[in-house]
Backbone as CSV, one residue per row, in Angstrom:
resi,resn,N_x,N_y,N_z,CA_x,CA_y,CA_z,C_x,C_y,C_z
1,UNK,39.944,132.471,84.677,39.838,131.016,84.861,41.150,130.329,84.487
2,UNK,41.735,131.121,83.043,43.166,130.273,83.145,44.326,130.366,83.792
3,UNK,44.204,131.859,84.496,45.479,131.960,85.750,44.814,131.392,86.881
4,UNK,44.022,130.780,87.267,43.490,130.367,88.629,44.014,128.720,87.773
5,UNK,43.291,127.942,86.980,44.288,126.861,86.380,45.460,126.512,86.549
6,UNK,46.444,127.824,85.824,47.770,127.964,86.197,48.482,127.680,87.409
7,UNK,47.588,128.538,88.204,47.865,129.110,89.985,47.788,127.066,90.606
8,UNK,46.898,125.901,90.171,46.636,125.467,90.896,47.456,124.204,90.522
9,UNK,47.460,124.130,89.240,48.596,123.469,88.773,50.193,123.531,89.219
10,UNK,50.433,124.860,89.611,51.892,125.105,89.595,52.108,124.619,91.736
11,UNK,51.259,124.921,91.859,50.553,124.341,93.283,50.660,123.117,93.500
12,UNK,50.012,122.524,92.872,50.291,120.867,92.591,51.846,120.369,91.999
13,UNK,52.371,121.049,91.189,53.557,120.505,91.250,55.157,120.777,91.824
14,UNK,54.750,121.971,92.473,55.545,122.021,94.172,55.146,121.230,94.515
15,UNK,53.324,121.109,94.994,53.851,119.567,96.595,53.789,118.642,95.689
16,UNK,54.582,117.812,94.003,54.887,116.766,93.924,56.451,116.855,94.139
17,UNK,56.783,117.827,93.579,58.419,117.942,94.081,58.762,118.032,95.689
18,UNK,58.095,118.825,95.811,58.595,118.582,98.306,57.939,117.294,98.146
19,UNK,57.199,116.329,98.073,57.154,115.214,97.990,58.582,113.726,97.498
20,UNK,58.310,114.388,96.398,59.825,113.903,95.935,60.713,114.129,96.990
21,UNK,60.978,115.323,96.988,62.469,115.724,97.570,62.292,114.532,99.039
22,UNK,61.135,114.753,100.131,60.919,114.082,101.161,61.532,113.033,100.725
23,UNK,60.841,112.265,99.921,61.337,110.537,99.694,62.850,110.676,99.714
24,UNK,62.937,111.366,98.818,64.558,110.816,98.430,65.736,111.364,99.621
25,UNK,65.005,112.368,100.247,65.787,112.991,101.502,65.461,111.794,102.764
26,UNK,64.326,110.921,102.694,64.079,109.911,103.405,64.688,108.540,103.172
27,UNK,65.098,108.478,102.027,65.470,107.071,101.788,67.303,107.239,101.703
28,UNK,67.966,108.583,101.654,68.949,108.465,102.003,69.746,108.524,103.582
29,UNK,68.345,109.132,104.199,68.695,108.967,105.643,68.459,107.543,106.272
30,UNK,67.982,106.926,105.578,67.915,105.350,105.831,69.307,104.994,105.130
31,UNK,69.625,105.225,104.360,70.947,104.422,103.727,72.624,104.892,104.655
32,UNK,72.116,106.264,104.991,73.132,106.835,106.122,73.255,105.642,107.166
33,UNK,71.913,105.226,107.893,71.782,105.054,109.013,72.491,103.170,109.117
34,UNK,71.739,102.438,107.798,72.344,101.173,107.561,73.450,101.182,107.589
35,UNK,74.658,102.605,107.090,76.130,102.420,106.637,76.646,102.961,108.158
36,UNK,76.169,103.479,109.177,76.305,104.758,110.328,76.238,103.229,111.851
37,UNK,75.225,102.616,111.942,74.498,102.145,113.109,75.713,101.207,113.564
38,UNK,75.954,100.012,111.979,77.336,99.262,112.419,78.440,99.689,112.974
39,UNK,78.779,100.590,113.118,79.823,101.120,113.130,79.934,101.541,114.880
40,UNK,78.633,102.325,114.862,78.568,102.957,116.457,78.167,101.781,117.382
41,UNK,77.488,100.451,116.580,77.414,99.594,117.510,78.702,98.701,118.194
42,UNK,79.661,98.951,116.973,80.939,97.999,117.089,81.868,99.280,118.470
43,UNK,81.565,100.360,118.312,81.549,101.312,118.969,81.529,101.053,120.203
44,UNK,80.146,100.862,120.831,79.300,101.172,121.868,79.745,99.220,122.462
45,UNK,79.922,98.687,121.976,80.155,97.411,122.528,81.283,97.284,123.019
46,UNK,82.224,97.790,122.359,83.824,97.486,122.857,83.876,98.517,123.909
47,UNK,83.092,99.580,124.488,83.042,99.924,125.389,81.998,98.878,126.697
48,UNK,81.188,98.208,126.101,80.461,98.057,126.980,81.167,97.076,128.298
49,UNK,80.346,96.253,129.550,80.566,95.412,130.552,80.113,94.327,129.879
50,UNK,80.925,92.934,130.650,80.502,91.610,130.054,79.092,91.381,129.804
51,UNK,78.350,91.950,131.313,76.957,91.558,131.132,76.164,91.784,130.144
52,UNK,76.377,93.370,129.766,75.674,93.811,128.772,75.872,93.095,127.282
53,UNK,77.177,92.903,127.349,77.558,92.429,125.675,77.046,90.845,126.170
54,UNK,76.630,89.915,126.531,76.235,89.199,126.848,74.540,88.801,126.763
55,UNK,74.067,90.029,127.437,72.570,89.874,127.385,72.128,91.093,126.380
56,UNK,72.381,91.532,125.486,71.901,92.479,124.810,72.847,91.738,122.950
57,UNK,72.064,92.023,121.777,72.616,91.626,120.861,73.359,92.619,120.668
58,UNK,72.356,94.006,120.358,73.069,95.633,119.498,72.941,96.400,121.034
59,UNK,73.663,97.164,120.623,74.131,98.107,121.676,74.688,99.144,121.230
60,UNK,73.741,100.199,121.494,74.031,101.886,120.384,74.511,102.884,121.573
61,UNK,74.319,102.559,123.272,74.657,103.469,124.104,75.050,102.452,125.395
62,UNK,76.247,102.157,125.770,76.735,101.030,126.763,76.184,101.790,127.761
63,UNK,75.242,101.148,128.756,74.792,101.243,130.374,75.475,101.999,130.949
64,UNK,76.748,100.896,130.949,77.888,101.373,132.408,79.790,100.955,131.071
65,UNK,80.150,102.405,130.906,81.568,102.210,130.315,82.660,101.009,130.844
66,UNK,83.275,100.338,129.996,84.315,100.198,130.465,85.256,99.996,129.340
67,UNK,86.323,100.306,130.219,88.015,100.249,129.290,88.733,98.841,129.459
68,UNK,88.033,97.913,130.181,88.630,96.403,129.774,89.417,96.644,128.564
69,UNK,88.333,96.248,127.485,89.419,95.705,126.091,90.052,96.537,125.817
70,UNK,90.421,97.653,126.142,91.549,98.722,126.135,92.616,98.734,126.642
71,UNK,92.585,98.089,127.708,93.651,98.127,128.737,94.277,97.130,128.675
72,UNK,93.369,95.690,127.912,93.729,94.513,127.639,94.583,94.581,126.529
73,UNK,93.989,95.312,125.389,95.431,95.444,124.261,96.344,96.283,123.791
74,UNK,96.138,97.466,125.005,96.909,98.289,125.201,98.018,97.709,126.352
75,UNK,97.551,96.432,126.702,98.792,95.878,128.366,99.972,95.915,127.960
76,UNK,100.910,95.563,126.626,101.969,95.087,126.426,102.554,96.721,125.712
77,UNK,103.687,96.604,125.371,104.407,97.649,125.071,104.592,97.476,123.033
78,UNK,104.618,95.885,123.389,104.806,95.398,121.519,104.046,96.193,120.713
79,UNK,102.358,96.310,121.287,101.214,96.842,119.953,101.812,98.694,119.944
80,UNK,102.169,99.278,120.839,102.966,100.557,120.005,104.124,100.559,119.643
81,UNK,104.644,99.608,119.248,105.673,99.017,118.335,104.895,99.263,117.246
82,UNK,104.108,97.794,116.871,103.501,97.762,115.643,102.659,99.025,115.155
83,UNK,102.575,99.751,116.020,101.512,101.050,115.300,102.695,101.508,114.974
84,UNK,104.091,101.753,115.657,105.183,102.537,115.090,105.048,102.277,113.586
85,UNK,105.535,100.907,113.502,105.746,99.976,112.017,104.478,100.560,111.337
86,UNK,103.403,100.238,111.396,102.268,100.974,110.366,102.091,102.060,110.033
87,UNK,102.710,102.850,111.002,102.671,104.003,110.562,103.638,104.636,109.603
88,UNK,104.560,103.897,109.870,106.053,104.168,108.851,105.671,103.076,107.638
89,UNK,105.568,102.028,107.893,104.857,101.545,106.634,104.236,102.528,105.567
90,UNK,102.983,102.991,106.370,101.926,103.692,105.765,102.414,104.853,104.945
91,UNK,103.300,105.741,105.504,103.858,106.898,105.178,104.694,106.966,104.391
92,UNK,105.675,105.883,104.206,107.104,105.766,103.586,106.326,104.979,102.207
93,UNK,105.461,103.841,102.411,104.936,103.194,100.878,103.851,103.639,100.276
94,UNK,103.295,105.682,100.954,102.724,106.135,100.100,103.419,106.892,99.743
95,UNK,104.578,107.192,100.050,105.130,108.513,99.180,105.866,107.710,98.017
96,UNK,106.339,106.506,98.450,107.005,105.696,97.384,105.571,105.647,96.491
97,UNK,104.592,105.097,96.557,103.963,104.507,95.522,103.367,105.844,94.511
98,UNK,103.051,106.935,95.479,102.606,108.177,94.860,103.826,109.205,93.863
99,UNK,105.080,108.802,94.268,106.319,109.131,93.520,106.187,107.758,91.694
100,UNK,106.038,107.164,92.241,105.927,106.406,91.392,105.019,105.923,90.242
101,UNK,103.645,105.942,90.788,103.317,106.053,90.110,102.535,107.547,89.335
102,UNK,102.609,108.547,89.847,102.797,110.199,89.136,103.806,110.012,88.261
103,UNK,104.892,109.807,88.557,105.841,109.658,87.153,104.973,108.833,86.228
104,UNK,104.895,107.581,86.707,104.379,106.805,85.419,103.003,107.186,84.867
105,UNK,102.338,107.583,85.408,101.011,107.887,85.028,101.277,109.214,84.044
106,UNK,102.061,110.247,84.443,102.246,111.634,83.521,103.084,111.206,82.094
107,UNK,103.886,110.030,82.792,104.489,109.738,81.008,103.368,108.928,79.981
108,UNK,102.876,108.297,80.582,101.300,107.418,79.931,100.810,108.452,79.572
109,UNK,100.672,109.409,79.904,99.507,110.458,79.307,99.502,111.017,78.130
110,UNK,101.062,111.266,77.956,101.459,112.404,76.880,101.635,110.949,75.869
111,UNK,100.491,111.852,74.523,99.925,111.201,73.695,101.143,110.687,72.757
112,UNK,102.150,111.779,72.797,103.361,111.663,71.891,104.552,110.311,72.477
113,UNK,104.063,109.834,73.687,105.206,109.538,73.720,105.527,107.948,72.930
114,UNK,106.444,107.215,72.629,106.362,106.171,71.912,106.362,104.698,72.634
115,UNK,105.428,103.759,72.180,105.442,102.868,72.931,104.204,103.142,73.770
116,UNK,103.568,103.982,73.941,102.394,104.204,75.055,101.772,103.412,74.761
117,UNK,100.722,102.603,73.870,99.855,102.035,73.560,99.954,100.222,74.374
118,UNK,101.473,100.037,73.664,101.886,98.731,74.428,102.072,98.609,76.112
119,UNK,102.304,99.599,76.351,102.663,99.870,77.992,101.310,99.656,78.514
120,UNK,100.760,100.593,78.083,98.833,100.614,78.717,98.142,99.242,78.661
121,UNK,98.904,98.359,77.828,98.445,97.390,77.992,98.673,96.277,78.666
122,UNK,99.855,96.058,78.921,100.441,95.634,79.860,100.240,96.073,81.579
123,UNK,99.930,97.485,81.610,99.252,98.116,82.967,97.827,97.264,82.871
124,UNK,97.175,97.642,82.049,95.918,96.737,82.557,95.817,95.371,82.400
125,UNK,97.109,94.883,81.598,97.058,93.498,81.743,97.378,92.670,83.347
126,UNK,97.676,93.310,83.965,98.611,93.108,85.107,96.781,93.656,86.331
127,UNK,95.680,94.250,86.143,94.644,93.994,86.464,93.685,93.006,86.307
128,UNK,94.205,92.063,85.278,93.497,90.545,85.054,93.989,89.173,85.695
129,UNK,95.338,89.629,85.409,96.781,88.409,86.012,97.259,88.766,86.822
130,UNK,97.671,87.890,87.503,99.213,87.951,88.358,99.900,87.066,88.414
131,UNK,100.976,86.492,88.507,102.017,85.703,88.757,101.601,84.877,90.390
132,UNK,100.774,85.521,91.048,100.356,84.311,91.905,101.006,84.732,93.311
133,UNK,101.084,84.163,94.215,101.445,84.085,95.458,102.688,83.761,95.585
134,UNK,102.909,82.470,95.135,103.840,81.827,95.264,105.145,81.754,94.172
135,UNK,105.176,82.431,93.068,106.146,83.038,92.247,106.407,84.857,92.871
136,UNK,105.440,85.361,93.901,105.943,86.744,93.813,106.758,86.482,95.482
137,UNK,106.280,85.543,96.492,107.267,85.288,97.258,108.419,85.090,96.813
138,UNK,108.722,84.065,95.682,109.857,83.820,95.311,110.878,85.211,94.905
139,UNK,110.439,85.711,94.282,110.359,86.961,94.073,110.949,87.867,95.111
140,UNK,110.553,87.682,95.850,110.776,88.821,97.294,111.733,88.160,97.455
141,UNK,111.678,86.706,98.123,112.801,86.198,98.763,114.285,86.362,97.730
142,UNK,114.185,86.258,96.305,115.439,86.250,95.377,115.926,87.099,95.784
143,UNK,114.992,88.348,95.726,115.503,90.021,96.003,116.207,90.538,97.446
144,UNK,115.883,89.330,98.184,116.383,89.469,99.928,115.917,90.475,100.428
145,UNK,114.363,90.531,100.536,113.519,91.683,101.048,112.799,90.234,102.261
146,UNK,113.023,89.853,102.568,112.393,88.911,103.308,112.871,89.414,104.808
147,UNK,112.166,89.864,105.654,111.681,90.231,106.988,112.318,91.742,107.078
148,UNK,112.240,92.241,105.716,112.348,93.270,105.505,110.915,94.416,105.424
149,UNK,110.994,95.836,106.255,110.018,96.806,105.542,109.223,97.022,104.354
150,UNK,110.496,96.596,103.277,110.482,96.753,102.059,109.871,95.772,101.540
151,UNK,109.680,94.579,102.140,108.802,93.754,101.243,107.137,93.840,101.253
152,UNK,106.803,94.735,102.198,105.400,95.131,102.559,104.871,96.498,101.479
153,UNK,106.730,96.975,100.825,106.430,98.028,100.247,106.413,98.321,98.606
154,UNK,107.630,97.740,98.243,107.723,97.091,97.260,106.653,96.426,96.246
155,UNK,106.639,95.260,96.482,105.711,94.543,95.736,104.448,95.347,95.180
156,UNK,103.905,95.838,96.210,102.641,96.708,95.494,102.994,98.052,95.787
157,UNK,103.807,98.885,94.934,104.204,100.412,95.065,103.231,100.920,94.088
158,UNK,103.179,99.898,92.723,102.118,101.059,91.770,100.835,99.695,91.757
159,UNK,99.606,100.253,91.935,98.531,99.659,92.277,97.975,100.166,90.385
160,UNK,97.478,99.310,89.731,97.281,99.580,88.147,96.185,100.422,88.199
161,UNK,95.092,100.339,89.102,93.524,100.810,89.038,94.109,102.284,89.565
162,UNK,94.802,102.668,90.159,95.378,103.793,91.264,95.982,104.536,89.653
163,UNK,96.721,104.038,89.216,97.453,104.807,87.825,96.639,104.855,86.713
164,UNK,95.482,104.357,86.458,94.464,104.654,85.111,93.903,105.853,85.784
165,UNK,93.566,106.421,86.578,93.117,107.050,87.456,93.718,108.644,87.159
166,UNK,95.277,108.341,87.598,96.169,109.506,87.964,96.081,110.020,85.774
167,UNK,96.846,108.862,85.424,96.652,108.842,83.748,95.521,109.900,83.029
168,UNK,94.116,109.503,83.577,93.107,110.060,83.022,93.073,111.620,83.541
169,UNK,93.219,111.463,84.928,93.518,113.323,85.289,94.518,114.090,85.086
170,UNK,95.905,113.492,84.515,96.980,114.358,83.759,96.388,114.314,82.423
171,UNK,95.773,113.803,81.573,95.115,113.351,80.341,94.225,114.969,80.218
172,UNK,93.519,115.672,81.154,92.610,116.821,81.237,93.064,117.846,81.498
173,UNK,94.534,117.920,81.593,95.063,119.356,81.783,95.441,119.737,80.413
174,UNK,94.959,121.247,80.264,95.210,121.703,78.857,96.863,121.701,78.702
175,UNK,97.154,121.212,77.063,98.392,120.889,76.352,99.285,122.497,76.255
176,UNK,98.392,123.755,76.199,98.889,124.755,76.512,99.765,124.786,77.536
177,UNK,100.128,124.774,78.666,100.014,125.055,79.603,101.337,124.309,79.210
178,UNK,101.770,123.442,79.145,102.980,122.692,78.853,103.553,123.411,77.987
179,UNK,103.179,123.700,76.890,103.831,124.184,75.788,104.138,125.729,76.448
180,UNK,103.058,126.466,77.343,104.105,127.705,77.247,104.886,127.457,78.490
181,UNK,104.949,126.513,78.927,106.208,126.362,80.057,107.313,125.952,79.409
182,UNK,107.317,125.017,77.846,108.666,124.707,77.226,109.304,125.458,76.350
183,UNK,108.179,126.618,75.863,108.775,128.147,75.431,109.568,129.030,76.395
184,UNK,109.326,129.094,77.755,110.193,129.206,78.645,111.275,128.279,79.254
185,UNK,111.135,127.337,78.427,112.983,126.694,78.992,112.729,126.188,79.777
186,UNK,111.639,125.197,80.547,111.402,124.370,81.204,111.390,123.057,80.751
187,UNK,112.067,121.842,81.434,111.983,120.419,80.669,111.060,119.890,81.648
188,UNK,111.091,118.571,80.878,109.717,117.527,81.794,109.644,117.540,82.563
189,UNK,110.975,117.676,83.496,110.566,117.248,85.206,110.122,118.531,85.556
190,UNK,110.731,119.237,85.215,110.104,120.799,85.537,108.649,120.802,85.572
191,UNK,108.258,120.784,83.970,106.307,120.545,83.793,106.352,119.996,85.228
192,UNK,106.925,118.745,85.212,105.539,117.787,85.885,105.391,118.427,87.342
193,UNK,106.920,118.694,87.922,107.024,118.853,89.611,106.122,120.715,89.655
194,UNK,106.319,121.636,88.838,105.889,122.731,88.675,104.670,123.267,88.289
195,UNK,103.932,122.335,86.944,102.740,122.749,86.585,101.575,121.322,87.236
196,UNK,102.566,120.314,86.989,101.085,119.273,86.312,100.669,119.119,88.158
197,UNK,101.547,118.274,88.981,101.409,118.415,90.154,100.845,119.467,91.408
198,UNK,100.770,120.596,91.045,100.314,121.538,91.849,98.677,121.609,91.158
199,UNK,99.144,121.173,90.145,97.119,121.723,89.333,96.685,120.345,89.605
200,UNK,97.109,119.230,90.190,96.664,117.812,90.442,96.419,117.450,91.900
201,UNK,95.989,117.814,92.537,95.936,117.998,93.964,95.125,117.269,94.561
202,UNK,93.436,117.233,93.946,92.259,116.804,94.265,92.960,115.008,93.818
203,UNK,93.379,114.843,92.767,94.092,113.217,92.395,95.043,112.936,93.221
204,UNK,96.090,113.831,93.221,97.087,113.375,94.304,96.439,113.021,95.552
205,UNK,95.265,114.005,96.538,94.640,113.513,97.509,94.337,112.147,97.940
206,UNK,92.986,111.570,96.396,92.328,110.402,96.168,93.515,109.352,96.380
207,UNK,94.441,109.415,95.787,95.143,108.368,95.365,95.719,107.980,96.344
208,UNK,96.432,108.879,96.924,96.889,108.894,98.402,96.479,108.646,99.340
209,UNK,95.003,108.625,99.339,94.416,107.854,100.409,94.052,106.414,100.046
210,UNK,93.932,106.315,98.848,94.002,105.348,98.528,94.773,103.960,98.787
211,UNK,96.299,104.497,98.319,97.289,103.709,98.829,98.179,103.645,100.610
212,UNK,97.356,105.145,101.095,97.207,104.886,102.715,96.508,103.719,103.385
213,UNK,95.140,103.546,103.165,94.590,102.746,103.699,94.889,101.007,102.813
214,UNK,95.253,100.928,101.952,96.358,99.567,101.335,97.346,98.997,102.828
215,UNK,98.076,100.269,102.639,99.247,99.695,103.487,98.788,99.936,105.043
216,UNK,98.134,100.445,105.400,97.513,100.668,107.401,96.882,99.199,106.990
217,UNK,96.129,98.852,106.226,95.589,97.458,106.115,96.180,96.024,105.649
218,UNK,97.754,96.319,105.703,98.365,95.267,105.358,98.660,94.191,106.343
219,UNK,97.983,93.293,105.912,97.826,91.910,107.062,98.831,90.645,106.151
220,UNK,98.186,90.381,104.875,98.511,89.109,104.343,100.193,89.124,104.141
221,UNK,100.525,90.133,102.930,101.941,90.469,102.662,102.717,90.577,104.401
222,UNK,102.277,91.088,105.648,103.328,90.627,106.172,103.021,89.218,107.029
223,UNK,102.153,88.435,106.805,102.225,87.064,107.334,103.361,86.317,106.208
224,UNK,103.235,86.560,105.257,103.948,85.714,104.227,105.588,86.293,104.304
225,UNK,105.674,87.400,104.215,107.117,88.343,104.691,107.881,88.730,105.488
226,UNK,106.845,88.133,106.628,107.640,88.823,107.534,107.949,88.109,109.026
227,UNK,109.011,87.145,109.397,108.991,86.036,109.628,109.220,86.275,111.620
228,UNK,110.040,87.547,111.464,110.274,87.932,113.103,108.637,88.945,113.648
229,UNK,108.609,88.809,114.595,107.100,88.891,115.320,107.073,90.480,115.768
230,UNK,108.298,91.121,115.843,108.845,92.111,116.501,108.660,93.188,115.152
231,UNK,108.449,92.620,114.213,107.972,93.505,112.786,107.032,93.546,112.557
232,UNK,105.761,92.662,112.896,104.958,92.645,112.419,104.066,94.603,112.619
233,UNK,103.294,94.576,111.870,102.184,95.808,111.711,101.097,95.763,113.017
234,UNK,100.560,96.702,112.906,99.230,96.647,113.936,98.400,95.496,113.586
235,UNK,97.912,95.280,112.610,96.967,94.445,112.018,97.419,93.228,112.362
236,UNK,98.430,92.857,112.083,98.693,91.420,112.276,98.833,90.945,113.826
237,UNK,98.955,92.050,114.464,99.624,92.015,116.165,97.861,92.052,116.159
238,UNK,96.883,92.953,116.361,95.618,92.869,116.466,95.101,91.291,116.164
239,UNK,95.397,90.568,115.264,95.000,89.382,114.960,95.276,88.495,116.022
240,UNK,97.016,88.661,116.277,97.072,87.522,117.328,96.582,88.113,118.495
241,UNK,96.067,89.143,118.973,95.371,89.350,120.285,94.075,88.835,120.496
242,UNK,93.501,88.433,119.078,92.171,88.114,118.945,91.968,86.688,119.763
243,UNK,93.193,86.264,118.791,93.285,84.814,118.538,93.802,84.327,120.036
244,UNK,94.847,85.316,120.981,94.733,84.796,122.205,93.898,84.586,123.036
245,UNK,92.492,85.617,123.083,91.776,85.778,123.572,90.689,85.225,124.074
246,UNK,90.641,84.200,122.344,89.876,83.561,122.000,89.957,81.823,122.366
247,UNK,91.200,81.842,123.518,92.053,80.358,123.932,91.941,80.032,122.979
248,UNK,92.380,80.055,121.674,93.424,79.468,120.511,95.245,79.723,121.313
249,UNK,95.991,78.662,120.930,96.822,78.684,121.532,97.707,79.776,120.925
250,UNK,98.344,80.305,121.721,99.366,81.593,121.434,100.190,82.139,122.262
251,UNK,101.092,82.899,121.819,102.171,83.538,122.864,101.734,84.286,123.546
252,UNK,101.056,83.597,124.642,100.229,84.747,126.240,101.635,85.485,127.128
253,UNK,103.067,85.634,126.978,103.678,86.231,127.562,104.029,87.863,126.558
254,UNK,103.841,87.602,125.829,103.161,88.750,124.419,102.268,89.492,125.054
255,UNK,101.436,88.872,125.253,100.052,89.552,125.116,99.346,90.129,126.655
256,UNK,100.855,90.035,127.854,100.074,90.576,129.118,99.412,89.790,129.723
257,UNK,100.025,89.689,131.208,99.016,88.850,132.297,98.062,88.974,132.675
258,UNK,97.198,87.781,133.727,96.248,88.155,133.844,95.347,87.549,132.440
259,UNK,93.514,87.466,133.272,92.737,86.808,132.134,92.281,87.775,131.139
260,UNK,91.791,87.369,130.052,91.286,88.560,129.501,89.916,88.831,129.683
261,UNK,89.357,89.946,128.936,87.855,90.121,128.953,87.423,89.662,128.072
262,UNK,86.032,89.591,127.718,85.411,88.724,127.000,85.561,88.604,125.353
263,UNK,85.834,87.727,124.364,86.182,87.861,123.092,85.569,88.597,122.791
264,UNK,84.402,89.082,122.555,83.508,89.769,121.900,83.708,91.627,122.103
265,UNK,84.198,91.638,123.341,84.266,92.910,123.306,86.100,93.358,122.821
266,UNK,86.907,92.503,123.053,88.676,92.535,122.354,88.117,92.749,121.002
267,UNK,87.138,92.263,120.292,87.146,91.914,118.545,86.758,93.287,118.423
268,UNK,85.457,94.289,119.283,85.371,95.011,118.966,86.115,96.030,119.108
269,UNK,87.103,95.881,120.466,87.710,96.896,120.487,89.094,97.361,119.468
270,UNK,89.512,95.738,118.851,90.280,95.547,117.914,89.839,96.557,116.365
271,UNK,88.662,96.576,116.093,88.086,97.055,115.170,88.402,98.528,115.064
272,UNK,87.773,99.332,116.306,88.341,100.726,116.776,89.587,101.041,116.521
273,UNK,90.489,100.242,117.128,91.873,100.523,116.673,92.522,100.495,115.749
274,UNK,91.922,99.412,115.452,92.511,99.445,113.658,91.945,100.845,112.249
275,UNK,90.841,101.224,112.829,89.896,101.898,111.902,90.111,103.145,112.176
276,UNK,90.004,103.488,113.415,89.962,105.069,114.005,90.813,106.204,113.021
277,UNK,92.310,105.416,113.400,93.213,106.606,112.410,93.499,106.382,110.958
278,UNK,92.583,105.792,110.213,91.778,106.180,108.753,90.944,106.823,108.708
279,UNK,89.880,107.233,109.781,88.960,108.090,110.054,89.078,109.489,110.337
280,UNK,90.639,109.547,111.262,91.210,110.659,111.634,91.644,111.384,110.661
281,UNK,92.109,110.895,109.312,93.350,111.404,108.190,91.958,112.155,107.200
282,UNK,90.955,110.855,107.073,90.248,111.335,105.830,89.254,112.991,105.590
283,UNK,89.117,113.164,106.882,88.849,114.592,106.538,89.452,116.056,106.336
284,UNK,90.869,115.030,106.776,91.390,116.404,105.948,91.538,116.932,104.676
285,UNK,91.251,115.345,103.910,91.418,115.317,102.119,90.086,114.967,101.772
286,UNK,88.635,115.324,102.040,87.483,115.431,102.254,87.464,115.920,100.766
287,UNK,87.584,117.050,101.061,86.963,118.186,99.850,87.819,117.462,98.582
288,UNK,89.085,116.831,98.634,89.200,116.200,97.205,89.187,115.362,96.757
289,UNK,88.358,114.517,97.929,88.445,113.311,97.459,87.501,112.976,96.211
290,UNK,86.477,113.513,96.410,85.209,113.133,94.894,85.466,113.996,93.702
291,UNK,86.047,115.224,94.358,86.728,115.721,92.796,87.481,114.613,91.910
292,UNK,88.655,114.289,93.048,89.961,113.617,92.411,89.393,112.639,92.060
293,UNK,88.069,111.696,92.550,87.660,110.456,91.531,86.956,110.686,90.945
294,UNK,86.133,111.370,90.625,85.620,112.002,89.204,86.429,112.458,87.723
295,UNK,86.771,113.102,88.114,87.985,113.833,87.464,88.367,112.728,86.724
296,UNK,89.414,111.927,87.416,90.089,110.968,87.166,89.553,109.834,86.456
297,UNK,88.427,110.079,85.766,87.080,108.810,85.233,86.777,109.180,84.183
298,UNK,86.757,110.601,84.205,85.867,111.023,82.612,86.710,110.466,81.429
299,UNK,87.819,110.644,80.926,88.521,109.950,80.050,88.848,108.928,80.075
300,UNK,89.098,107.979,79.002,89.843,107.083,78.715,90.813,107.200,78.280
């Protein structure tokens, strides 16, 4: 009687767990689908025909394709200009910011060094404040970075939240490991470019994508910086296509003859373009990305 008990009990609490598991395997395929649907709808629209985007709100599979808003902001030669510029943006002010702040973050770490305490504070003081808009233009302009690359790059090279980050995951590599590299006659830069960096990979990843998608998304810094039109980034060139589109007045010899197609489907197709090749990069640094922000959290 008490192994048949046993037997019916242990019975019962399998199907409360496959129960469980269902829910929670159910309620995250709902949370997929809320974060998943926007996306394929913004998708499926910028492909679609006027009519459809017209008489239909959502649209998860367009009727009948078309490449209108494709062809519409693909007409001019300028927007692969500006993808040139973003892309060199993107590339050149992450290796700067990831050079930069790895140095600073590996010297923050080491407990010995002097002055750390005041520095760290000033890093996170600089996450509460800023000097504002209009003192860091000044700023740029003193420096004569004005319709310059460099002023898109500059200004924000070390991001403070990006370096507590890198800080806390040089902070977890064992102190050994240093020490028998300086019994062998290795100095700091050595450690850092030789040991700390190669065992930091999953952080270097995070961070790096981090400050990738910063600069592919830099809109404001070059409205304020960047005064010739012929510099501007994708993003900002995407804006004024919107804005032509939308008969707001604008430079229509820019933007290709001929009328356009309907705002609604340019906005979406604007979206695609802008988004796609952040989508393209991130799986290649997949596997480190939740290491490297984990990691990078457990300490203070």
């Amino acid at each position: 009687m008490t192994t048949l008990t046993k037997g019916v009990e242990t019975i019962a609490h399998s199907l409360k767990n496959r129960l469980f598991d269902i829910l929670i395997y159910g309620f995250l395929l709902m949370f997929a689908l809320i974060c998943v649907l926007p996306f394929i709808h913004v998708i499926a629209a910028s492909f679609a025909t006027v009519e459809e985007v017209v008489s239909k709100k959502f649209i998860l599979i367009p009727t009948t394709f078309s490449l209108d808003a494709y062809r519409y902001i693909f007409s001019t030669d300028i927007i692969y200009k500006s993808l040139l510029v973003s892309v060199f943006v993107t590339v050149v002010g992450t290796a700067v910011s990831m050079f930069l702040s790895s140095l600073m973050a590996y010297g923050l770490s080491r407990r010995d060094l002097i002055g750390r305490q005041p520095l760290m504070f000033l890093v996170v003081f600089t996450m509460l404040f800023s000097g504002g808009m209009i003192p860091t233009f000044l700023v740029v302009k003193s420096l004569g970075l004005l319709d310059s690359y460099w002023a898109l790059i500059l200004p924000t090279a070390i991001n403070a939240f990006n370096l507590i980050i890198l800080k806390n995951f040089f902070q977890n590599i064992p102190e050994s490991l240093e020490e028998s590299a300086k019994i062998d006659g290795c100095n700091d830069l050595g450690i850092f470019f030789k040991i700390v960096l190669p065992l930091s990979l999953p952080a270097i990843a995070t961070i790096s994508l981090f400050y990738a998608v910063t600069y592919w998304n830099t809109y404001m810094t070059a409205i304020l910086y960047l005064n010739d039109s012929a510099k501007w980034p994708i993003q900002v060139l995407l804006r004024q296509i919107v804005i032509v589109s939308s008969g707001v007045q604008g430079d229509m010899s820019e933007m290709g003859s001929g009328s356009p197609p309907p705002e609604q489907t340019i906005k979406m197709a604007v979206i695609v373009v802008a988004t796609i090749p952040v989508l393209l990069v991130y799986p290649f640094i997949q596997k480190h990305f939740a290491k490297g922000a984990l990691l990078g959290s457990v300490k203070g």
